[in-house]
N, C-alpha and C positions, 0 to 999 in steps of 0.2 A: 504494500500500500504506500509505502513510503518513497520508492521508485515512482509509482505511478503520480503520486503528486507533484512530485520534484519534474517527472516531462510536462505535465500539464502544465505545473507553474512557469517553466521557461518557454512552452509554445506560448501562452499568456504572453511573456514578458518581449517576446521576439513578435507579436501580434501589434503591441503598444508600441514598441518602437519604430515598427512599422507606420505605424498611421500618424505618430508623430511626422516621421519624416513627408509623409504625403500632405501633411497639414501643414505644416512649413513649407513646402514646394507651389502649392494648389493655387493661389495667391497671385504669384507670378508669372502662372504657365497661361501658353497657347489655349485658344478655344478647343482643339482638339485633343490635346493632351491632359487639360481639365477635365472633360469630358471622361478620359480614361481613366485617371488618379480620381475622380470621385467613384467612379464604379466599382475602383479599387478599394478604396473606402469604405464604401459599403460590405461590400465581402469580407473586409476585417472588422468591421462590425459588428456582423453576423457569427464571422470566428468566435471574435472573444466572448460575446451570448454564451455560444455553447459552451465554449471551455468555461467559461465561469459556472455555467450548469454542471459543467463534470468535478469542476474542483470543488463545488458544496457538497454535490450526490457523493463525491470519493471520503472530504474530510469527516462525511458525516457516517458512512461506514466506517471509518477507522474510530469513529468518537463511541458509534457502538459495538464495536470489538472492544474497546478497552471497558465498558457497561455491561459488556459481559461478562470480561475475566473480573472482575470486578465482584459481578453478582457471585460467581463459580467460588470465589473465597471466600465469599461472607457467608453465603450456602453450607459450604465445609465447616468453617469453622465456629457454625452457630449449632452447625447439625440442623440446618434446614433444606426441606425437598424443596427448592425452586428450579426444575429441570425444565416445566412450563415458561416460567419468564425467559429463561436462557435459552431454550430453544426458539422461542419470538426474537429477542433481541437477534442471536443468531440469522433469523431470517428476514426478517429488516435489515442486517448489516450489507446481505449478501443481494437483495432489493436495493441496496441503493450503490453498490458497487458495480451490478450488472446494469444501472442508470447511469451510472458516471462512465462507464465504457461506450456504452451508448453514444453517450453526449460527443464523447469523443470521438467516438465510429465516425457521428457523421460531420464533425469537424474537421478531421482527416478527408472526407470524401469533399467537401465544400471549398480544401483547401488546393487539392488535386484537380478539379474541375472548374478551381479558378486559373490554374497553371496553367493550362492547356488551352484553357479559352485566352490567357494571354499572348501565349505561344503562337496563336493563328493571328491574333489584331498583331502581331508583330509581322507574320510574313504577308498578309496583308496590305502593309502601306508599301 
């Protein structure tokens, strides 16, 4: 879990500096080249949506794995049957893990499919 935040927070953080640099640029440019850098914009707009969706859905499975090991001690060491809570916690953890993958799924496909449509307005002109 700790991997998976650490890519999503630097595709995040490669997303933002990204649209900084277009927001500084945008300004100055050609009408047709504005045209482009805001489409571009948009798209990472769209990115970082999702990733911010995957990095809540991710931190918030990792917040209930540890509400679980959590419950799993106190259970032990009270000598109480809470195998019910733990097995919900358990699957809500694993619901919102397989959300934050998701998220990401289609971030990765949003980001591929803006490549490529870049790739073509490039041979294009």
């Amino acid at each position: 879990m700790g991997t998976n935040l650490t890519v999503l927070t630097n595709r995040l953080a490669r997303i933002i500096d990204r649209s900084r640099v277009l927001e500084g640029r945008i300004t100055n440019a050609e009408d047709g080249a504005r045209t482009l850098m805001a489409n571009e914009l948009r798209t990472l707009y769209g990115r970082s949506h999702l990733i911010h969706r995957a990095i809540t859905l991710s931190t918030s499975s990792a917040l209930l794995v540890c509400i679980m090991i959590s419950t799993l001690f106190i259970g032990a060491a009270l000598d109480i049957n809470l195998g019910k809570p733990i097995a919900g916690l358990f699957v809500l953890a694993m619901l919102a893990l397989i959300g934050g993958f998701i998220f990401f799924l289609r971030e990765i496909f949003m980001a591929t499919s803006s490549l490529s449509k870049g790739r073509a307005d490039q041979f294009d002109q």
